[in-house]
N, C-alpha and C positions, 0 to 999 in steps of 0.2 A: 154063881159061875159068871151070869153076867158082870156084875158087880169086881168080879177080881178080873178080868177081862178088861175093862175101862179103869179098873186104875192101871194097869198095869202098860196099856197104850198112852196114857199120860205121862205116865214117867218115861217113856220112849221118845214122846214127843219135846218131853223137857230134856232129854238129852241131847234129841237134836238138834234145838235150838242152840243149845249150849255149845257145842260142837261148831257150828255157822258162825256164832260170836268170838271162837277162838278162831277158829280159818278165816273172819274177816279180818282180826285183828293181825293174823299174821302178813296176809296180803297188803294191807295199810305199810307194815313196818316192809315188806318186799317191795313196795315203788316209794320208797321215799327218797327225796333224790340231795346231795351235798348242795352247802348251800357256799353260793357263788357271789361274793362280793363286785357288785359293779362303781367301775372307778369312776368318781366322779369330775367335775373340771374346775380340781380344788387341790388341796393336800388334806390327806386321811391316816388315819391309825389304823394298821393292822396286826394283829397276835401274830408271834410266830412261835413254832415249837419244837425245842433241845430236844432227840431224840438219842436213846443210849442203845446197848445191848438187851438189855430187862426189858427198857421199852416196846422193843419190837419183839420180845419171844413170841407174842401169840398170835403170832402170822408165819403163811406160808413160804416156800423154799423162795417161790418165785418172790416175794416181799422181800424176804432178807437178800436174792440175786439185785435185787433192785436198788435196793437201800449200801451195800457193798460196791454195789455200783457205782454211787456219790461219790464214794471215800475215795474212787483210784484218780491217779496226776489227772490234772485239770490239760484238755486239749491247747496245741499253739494257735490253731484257728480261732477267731472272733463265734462263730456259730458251726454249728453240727446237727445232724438229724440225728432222729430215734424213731425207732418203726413203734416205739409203746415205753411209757414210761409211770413211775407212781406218783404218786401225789397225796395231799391230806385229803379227808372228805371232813370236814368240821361242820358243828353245829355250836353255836354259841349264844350267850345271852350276856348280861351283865356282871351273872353269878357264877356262870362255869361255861367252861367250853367242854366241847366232846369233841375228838377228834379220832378219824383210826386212818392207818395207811393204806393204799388202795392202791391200785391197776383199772387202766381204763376198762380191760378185757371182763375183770367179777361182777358177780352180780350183786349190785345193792343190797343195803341189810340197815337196820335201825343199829343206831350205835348204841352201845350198852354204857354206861358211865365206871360200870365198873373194871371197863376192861383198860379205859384210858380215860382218864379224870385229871385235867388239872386244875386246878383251883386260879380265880383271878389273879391271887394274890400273887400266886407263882408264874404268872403268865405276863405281870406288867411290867417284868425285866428286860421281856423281850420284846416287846412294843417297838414298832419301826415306824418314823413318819415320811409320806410315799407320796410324792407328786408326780404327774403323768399330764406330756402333754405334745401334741403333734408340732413340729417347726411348721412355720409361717411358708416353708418353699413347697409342703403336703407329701413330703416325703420320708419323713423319719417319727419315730414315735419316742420322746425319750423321758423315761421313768429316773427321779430322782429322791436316791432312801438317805433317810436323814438318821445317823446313829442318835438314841435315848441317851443310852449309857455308853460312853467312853471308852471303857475298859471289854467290851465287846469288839473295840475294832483291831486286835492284835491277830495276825493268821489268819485275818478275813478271804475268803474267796467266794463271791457269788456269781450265779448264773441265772440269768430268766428263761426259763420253759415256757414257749407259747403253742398255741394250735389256733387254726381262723377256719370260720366256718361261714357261711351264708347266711345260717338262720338267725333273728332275732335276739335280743339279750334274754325275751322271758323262754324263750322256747330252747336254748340251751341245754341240752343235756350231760352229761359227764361222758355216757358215749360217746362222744364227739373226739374226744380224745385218741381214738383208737388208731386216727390216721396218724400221717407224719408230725412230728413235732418237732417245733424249730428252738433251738438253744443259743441266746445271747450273750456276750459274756460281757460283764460289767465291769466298769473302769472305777478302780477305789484309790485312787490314786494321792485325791483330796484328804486332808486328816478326818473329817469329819463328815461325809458323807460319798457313797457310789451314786455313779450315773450310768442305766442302759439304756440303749437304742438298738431298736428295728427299725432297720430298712424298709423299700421298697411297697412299701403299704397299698395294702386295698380301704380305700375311704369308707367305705359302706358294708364290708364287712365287721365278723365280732370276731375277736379275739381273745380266747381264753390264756391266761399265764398266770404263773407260780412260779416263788423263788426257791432256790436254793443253797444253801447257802453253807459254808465249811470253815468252823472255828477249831483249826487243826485237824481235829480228825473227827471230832463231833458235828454231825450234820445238823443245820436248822432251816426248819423248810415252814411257807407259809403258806395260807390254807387260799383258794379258789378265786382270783380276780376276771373280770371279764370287760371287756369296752368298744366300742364304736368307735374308732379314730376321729372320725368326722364332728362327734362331739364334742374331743376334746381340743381342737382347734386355737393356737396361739398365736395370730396372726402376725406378719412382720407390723412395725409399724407406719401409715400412710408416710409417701414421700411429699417433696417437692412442696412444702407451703407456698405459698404466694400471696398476694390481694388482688384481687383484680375491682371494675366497676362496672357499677348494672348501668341501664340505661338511662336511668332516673338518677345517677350520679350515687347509687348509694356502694359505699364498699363493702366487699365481702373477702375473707379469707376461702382460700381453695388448695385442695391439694388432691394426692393421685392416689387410689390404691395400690397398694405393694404388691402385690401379686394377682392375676385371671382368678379370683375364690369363687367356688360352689354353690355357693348362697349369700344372699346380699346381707350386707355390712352396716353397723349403724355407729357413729361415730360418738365419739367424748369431747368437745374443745374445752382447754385451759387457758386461760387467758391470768395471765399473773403480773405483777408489779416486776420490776427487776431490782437488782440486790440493795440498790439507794430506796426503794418502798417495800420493805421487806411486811411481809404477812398480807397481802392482800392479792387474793384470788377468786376468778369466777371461772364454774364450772358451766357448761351447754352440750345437751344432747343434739346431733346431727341425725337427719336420716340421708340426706346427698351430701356429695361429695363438694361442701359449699356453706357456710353459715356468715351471714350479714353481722356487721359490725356497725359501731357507731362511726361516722367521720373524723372526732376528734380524738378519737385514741390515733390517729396519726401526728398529734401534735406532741403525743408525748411517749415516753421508752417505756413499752409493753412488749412483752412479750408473750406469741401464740405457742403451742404442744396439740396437737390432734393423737388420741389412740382410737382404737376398732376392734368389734367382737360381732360374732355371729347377731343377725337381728333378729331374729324368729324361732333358736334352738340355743341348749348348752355351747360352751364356749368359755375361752380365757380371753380377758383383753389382753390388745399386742402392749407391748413396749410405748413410753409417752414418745410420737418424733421429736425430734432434735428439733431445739427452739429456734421462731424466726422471732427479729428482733423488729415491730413495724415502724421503726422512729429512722435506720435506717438503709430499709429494701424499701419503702413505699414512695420514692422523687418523684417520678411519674407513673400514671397512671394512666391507661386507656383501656376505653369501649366501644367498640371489641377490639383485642389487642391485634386481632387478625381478622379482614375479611376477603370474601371471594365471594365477587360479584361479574356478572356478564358485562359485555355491551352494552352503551345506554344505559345502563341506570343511573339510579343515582344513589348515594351512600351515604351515614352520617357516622361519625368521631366523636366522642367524648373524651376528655381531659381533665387531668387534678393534677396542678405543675405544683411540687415543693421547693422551696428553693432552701437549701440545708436543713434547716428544722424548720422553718414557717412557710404555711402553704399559699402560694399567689393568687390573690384576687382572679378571677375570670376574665375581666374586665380587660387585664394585663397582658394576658393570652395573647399571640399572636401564632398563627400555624404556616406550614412550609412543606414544600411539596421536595421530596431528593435533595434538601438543603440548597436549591437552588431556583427555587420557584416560591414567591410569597404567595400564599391566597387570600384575594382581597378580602377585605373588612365585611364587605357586604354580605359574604355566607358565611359569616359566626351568630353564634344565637346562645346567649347567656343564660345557660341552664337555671344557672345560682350563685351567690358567689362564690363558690370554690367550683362550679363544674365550668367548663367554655364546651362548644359544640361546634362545629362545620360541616360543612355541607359540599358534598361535590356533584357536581351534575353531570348527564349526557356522556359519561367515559367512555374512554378508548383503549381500546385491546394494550393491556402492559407489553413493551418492548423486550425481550427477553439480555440482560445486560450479564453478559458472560454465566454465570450458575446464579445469578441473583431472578427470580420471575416475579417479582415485585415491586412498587412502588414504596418508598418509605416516605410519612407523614410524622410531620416534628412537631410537635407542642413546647414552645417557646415561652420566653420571655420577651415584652415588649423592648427588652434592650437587647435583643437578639443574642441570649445567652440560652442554648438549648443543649440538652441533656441529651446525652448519647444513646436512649430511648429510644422507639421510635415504635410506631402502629403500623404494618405491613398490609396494602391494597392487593389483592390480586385478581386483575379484570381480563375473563377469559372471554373471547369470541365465543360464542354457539349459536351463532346462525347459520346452522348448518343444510344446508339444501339435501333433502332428500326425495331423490327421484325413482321411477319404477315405474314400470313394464311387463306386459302379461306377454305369455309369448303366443306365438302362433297357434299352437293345440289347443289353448285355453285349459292348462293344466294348471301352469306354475305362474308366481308372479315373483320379479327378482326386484332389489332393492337395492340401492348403489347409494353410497354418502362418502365424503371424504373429510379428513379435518386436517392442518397442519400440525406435523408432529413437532417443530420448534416453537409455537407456543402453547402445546399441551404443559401442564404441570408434574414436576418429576413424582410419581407417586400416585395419580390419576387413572381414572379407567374410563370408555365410553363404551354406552351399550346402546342399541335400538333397544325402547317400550313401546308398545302397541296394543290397541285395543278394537274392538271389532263391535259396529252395529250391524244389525240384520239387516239393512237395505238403505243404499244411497249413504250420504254426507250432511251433517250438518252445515247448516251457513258460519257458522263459528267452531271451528272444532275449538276441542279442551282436553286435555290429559284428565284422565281416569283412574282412580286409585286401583281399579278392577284389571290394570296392566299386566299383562305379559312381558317375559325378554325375550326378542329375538336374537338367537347366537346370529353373528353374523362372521365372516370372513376375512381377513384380512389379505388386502393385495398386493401387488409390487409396487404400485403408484401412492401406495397410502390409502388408499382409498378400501371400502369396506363393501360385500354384497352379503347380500340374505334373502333367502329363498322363502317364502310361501307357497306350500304344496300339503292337500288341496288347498283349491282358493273355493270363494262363493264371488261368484263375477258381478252380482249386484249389492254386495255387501259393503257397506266403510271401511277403511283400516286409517286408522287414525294414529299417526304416526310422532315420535317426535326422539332426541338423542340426548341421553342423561349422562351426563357429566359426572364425574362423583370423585369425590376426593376428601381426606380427613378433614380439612374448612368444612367440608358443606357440597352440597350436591346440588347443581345446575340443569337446568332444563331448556335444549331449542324450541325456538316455535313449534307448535305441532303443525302437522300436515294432515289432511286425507285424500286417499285415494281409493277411487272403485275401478275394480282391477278391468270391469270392462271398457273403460274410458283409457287406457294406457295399453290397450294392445298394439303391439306391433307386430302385423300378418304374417306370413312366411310369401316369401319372394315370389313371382307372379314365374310358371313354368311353361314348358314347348314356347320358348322365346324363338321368333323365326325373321330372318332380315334377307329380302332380295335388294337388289335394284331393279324396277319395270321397265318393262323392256318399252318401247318407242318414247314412254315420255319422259324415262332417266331420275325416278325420284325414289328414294329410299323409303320401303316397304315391310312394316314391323308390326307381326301379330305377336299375341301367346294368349297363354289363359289361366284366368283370373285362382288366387290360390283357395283352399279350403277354409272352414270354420270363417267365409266372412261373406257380406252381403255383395249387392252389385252396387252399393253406393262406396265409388274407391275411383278415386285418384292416382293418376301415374306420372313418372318421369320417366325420361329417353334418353339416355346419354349413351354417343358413340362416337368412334374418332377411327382415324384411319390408322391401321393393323399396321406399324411397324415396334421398334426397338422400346420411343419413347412416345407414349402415348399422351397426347392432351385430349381432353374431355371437350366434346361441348354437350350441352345439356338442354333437351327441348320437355317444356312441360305439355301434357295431352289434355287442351281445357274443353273437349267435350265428351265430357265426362257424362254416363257411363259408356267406354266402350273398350272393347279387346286388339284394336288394331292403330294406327296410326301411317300416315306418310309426311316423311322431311324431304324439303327441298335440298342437295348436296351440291357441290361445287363440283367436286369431283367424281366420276361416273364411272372409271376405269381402274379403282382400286378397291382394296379389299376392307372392309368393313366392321369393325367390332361391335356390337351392341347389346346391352342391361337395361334392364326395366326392374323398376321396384313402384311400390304402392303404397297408401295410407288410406283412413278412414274422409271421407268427402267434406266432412263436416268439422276437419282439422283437428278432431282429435284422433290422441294415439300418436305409435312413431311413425316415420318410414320405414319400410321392411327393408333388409339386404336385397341389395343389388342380385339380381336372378342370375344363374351362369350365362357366360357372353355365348351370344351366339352371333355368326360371321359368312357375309354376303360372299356370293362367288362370281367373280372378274369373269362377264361372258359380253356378247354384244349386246348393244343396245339400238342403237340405229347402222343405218348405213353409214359409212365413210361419208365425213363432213366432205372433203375435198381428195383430190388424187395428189400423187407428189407431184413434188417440182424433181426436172430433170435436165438435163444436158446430154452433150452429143459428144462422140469423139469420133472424124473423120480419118481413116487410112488409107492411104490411097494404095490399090492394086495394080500395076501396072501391066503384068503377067495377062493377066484377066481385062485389064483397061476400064476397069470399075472402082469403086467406092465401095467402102465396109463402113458402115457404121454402129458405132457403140453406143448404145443409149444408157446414159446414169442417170438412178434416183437415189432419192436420200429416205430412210425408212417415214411411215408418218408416226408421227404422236399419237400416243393414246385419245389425246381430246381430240385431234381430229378423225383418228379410224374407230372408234365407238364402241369395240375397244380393243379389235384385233383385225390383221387383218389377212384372210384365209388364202389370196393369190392379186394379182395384180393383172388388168387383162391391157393390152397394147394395142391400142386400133391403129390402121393405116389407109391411107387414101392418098392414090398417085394422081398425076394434072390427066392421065385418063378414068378417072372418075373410075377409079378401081380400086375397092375397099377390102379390106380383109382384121383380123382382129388374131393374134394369139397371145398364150398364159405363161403368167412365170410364176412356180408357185411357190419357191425357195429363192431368195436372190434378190438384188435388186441392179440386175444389169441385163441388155437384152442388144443382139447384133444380129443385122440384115445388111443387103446390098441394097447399095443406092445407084439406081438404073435408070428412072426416070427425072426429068429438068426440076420437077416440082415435087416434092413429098413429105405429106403432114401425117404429123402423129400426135397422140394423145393416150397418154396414158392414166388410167382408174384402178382406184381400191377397191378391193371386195371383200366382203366378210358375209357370214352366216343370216343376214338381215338383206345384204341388197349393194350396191355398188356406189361410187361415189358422181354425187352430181354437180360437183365443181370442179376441175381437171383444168390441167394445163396443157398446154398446146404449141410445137412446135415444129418449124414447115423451113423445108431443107427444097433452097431454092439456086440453082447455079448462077441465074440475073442474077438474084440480090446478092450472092457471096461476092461480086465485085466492087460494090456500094464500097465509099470508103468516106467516112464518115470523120474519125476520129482521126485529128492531125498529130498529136503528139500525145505521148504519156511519162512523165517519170515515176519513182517510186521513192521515197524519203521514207530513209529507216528512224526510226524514234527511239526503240530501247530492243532487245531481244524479243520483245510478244508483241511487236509494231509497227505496222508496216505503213505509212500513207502513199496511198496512189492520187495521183491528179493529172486530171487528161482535158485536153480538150478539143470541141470539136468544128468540121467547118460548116456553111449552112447547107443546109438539104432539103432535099422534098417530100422526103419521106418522117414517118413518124414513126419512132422510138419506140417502143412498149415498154423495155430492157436493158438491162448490160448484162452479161454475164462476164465473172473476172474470175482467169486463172490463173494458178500459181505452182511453181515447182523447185525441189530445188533440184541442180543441174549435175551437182557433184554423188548424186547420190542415187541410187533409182526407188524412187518411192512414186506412189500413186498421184496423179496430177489433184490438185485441188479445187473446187471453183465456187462459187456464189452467185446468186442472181441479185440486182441492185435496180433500185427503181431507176426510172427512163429522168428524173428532173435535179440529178446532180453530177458534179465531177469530179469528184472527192471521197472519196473510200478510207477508212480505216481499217486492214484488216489485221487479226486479233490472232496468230499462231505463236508455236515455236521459232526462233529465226538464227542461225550462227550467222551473224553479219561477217563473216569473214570469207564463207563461201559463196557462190553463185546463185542464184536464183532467176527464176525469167516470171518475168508475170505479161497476164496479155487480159487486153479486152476487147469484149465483141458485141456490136451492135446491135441488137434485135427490134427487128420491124416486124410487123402483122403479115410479110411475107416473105421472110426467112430470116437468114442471119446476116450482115453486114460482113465486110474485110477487117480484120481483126489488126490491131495496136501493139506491140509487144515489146517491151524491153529484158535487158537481162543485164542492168547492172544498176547499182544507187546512185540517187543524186545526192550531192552532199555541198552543206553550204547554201544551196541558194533559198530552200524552204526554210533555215532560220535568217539569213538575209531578207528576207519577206518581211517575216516576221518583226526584224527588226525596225524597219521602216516603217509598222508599225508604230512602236516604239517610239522613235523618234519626231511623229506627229503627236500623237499623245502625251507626250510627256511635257514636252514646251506649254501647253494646255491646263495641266496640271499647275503648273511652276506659276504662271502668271496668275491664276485663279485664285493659290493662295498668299500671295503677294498683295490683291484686292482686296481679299477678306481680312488679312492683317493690319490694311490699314484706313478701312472701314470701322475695325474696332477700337483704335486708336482716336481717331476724330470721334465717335462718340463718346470715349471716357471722358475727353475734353471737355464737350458740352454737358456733361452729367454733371460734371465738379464745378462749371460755373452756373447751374441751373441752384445748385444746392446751397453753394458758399456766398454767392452774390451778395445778402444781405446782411455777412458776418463782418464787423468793423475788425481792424486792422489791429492788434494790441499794443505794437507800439507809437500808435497814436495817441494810446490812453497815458496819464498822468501817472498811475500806478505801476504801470510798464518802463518807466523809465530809469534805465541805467540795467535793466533784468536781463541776463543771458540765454535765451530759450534754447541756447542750442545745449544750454547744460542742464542732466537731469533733477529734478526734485522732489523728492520725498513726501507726498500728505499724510498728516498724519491726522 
């Protein structure tokens, strides 16, 4: 029992096993996936295969919708989408291929040979040879099929079906298919072969594609390609050959990449005989864009070809360029053909002068500045003999010469036969000053630089770089590879700011402005600056200005601003408060303090004044001027002096008394100190009887005059005290009969001119004054008068005048005890004050006359004796034997 029990579990277990071995086997054939031929960056052979009605029986609906599909009218558009389409799935070898028709959507399956078997032999009819390859611009992909057989190409119409995916070539699936697929339609135009292109490429994607293809109504379709654009890469071919020369005089052919490519480039040069040296060629691998030649292949016709391919991946080479011929593009030569250099420096030029086909000695050289400036001999320096060099020194900013910003340098022939060549200088300024300032918070620090924009270079950019130590400045600052850019501003004036925020106030900033342009890129001196050494405060506030009172000096506090110490310096500028302001500027050199006093001239006007401040120790800026603040116009002292006044007597006769009117004229601010609040009138008659009253509006004042004798004095008063110089005048009936002055006339001068001249007879008395009045007579206006010192008798007085109308003018004698009898005219004299005058004249001029009639002939008698002091010992010529029969009065020629 046991015994039939274990066998009988063994053959269970060999069933099992057996069972596992076919379910693995069928899972094997369940993932096996179609095999995907990838394109390489070549031309290749690929099977393609005639498919019939038979062919396809043993496939579903959807296979034969598929395959019915090919057969209908081909679209007018270039490309078309399909949301799913079929394709081969082949397996091949050298012996047979298997192929079956598919949909992306089925699920894999091992192909059966029996179900579709064709045989090599039958299959190498349809051999198509297929090259692929991306244009040089990385935008098109174009696949070119080369017909085998001939007789294949009648009723051709093909299409490429692609799909692109993300993944990898090896991780491709057939899945992949499932999305959109894109249809190209190929141009068969040519007898003997089609060309397709895709558009618009992803470089780094894969792309799967299958043809299709319709010889009438029978489809031929090929079995799975797939590729990477990027590999397959044909680049254009480099441009722009040329030679240029190193510095050591060696030449080298150079040229430009054709297109921005994805991956660097490694070159091919050809170097070939031309058609008189036929078969002889050398090939050179490049890796820059630049390979050294020998010097003497400029003496004879060679010609250069550069091509390019991917350096480090698959890839096609481009196209050979288009041959440069060096026998004759290479006449001259320079190194460097361009430079851009600063200020100051200095520069060197290299040369290889040709002169048609033989190259000139060095020696020969001769160089030239704009073709109009030789440069001496002394800065050439004989490389070799075929190289010449020059040297320039200490240069200057290039002029900018309409659109040209350069200097051109000629390399010549000593017989000054120079080639329309030329090596281009361009010498930019960058010494550019860059300043900067922390501001008052000690937040921020700002940065100001300016450059001129007409000799910047068209194509040029400037940036602020900056670099930052922890603490303080170097004695030599240096530019730092570890640089920063500061954006900075640009302003109305040209000028450029940039901000620092935060800052570190004991930190470096080491400063300097790059230049940068295709030549080459230029560097200003660097700067540094610690941003606590450049602050400039914020304006000093409660700015306060009086004038003091008794001793008249302008008095200016305020207080000192925030974030700074008491070591600070000030300025004081104020001026007086009208329309146009002029400054005057006092500095505060006792320093530390918050206050100040200035002496002022003027004491009775209104005052502006600003205070600003800086660091004591001169560094840093000035702050802004603090808002003005403005003195107020009040007294200062008492009234320097009282006015001056006059009288006007009326006589009453009703009453048999005197009225008189007293006039002043207002006082000056410099002498009332600086207003003045009432005016007070003393009086005192010959009985020694005094009294005083006020006029507090006004400057006119009337009482009777009753007694023989009576003085008066008039005083200013203001808010300080009254005035202690006063005038004095004593109204006396004795002295009004004094009669002093005998005569007066009045001589008119122009409209604003009046001259009085008086004079007087002798007296006993002493004069103190005159007072002179004037009026005119035709018109009733206010009388006018003036007080004139006691020691002349000649007056000019300075009004309006209609010399046509009447006037009366008078004057009156003042003594220390009243007033004298008064002078008075009322008409002009005319004539006799320029009669005066003339008489003048006429003594003085005779004077004149004779004076330089002496002098005239004082200079005469010395010419005299000059000529005979000089010539005395010149003998006579016609004394001489040589002189005789000679006309000296006629000219003659020496030649």
């Amino acid at each position: 029992m046991k015994r039939y029990r274990s066998a009988l579990q063994n053959k269970m277990y060999q069933q099992i096993i057996l069972t596992m071995f076919v379910l693995l086997d069928l899972l094997q054939m369940a993932v096996a996936h179609c095999m995907v031929h990838q394109i390489p960056p070549r031309n290749f052979t690929l099977p393609c295969m005639l498919l019939n009605e038979t062919f396809l029986s043993p496939f579903s609906a959807g296979v034969v919708e598929s395959w019915s599909g090919l057969r209908r009218a081909p679209e007018t558009k270039p490309s078309l989408l399909m949301n799913e389409e079929s394709f081969l799935c082949c397996l091949w070898s050298d012996n047979n291929i298997d192929c079956s028709l598919y949909r992306a959507s089925m699920q894999a399956r091992k192909f059966i040979p029996s179900e579709i078997s064709i045989s090599a032999s039958q299959e190498i009819d349809s051999n198509w040879n297929i090259e692929c390859w991306i244009e040089g611009k990385l935008d098109l992909l174009v696949c070119s099929l080369q017909f085998v057989k001939l007789h294949l190409r009648a009723n051709l119409k093909v299409n490429l079906l692609y799909a692109v995916t993300e993944l990898s070539l090896g991780d491709v699936p057939t899945s992949s298919l499932k999305g959109t697929v894109m249809v190209a339609r190929c141009d068969c135009s040519e007898y003997d072969k089609c060309e397709c292109c895709v558009p618009s490429l992803r470089l780094n994607y894969t792309y799967i594609m299958w043809l299709k293809m319709t010889m009438g109504v029978t489809p031929l379709w090929s079995p799975l390609m797939s590729v990477k654009p990027i590999d397959i890469v044909k680049p254009e071919p480099p441009l722009n050959l040329h030679p240029e020369m190193t510095e050591k005089g060696q030449v080298k052919i150079c040229w430009s990449d054709p297109v921005l490519m994805p991956y660097p480039l490694q070159y091919e040069v050809k170097i070939s005989a031309n058609s008189g040296q036929r078969g002889w060629q050398m090939v050179q691998v490049a890796l820059e864009t630049s390979l050294a030649i020998d010097n003497t292949l400029l003496d004879s016709s060679y010609s250069v070809q550069v091509r390019c391919r991917n350096r480090h991946g698959p890839g096609f080479w481009s196209d050979w360029s288009t041959p440069y011929n060096l026998s004759l593009g290479a006449e001259v030569l320079y190194f460097p053909p361009k430079i851009l250099t600063s200020v100051g420096s200095n520069v060197s030029f290299h040369c290889i002068y040709k002169n048609k086909t033989k190259i000139v000695v060095s020696k020969k050289i001769v160089w030239w500045l704009n073709l109009a400036e030789e440069i001496p001999e002394s800065q050439y320096t004989l490389v070799n003999d075929r190289v010449s060099k020059v040297t320039l020194f200490n240069l200057k900013a290039t002029k900018p010469r309409g659109s040209f910003f350069y200097n051109a340098l000629y390399c010549c022939h000593q017989n000054r036969e120079c080639h329309h060549r030329y090596a281009e200088l361009y010498v930019v300024d960058v010494n550019i000053n860059i300043t900067c300032e922390t501001d008052g918070y000690l937040t921020k620090m700002t940065c100001r630089w300016s450059a001129n924009p007409n000799t910047l270079l068209l194509g040029s950019s400037l940036q602020l770089r900056y670099s930052r130590s922890r603490i303080y400045c170097s004695d030599f600052p240096s530019t730092s590879p570890k640089s920063e850019v500061k954006e900075c501003r640009l302003q109305k004036n040209h000028s450029y700011e940039c901000t620092f925020q935060p800052i570190f106030l004991l930190s470096g900033y080491t400063m300097w402005i790059e230049f940068k342009h295709l030549l080459g890129t230029l560097e200003s001196s660097p700067t540094c600056v610690v941003p606590a050494d450049v602050v400039k405060p914020l304006p000093p506030s409660n700015v306060k200005a009086e004038i003091t009172r008794n001793v008249g000096l302008l008095n200016v506090s305020w207080t000192n601003p925030v974030f700074t110490n008491n070591d600070l310096k000030f300025q004081i500028r104020y001026a007086v408060n009208r329309k146009e302001i002029t400054w005057e500027l006092y500095e505060v050199s006792n320093a530390p303090t918050r206050s100040a006093v200035i002496k002022v001239q003027k004491l009775c006007v209104e005052y502006v004044v600003q205070v600003r401040c800086r660091e004591l120790d001169g560094s840093g800026y000035w702050s802004n001027w603090s808002r003005s603040a403005y003195t107020l116009v009040k007294d200062i002292r008492a009234p320097v002096q009282g006015p001056e006044f006059w009288r006007i007597i009326i006589e009453d006769p009703v009453r048999r008394q005197k009225n008189v009117t007293l006039l002043w004229k207002p006082l000056t601010k410099n002498h009332s100190l600086c207003s003045v609040s009432r005016y007070v009138i003393k009086h005192q008659t010959s009985g020694n009887t005094t009294w005083s009253e006020y006029v507090d509006n006004g400057t006119t004042c009337s009482f009777p005059w009753t007694e023989h004798t009576h003085t008066i004095t008039v005083l200013a008063m203001n808010s300080i005290g009254v005035s202690s110089i006063n005038f004095n005048l004593t109204l006396s009936q004795q002295i009004s009969t004094v009669n002093v002055v005998q005569s007066l006339s009045a001589y008119p001068v122009n409209s604003t001119c009046v001259i009085l001249i008086w004079t007087l007879s002798p007296q006993i008395y002493v004069i103190t004054s005159f007072i002179i009045e004037w009026k005119n007579l035709n018109k009733e206006e206010e009388m006018k008068w003036v007080r004139v010192p006691p020691n002349i008798s000649k007056y000019y007085i300075y009004d309006h005048f209609i010399l046509i109308e009447k006037y009366q003018f008078t004057v009156y004698p003042v003594f220390a005890g009243g007033v004298g009898k008064s002078r008075a005219t009322d008409h002009f004299t005319r004539g006799e004050y320029e009669n005066e005058n003339n008489a003048s004249l006429y003594v003085v001029l005779p004077i004149v006359i004779s004076t330089s009639v002496l002098l005239l002939g004082a200079l005469l008698v010395s010419h005299q004796r000059m000529k005979k002091l000089f010539w005395e010992d010149v003998p006579n010529p016609k004394n001489c034997s040589w002189a005789q029969g000679v006309n000296f009065q006629k000219r003659m020629d020496i030649l």
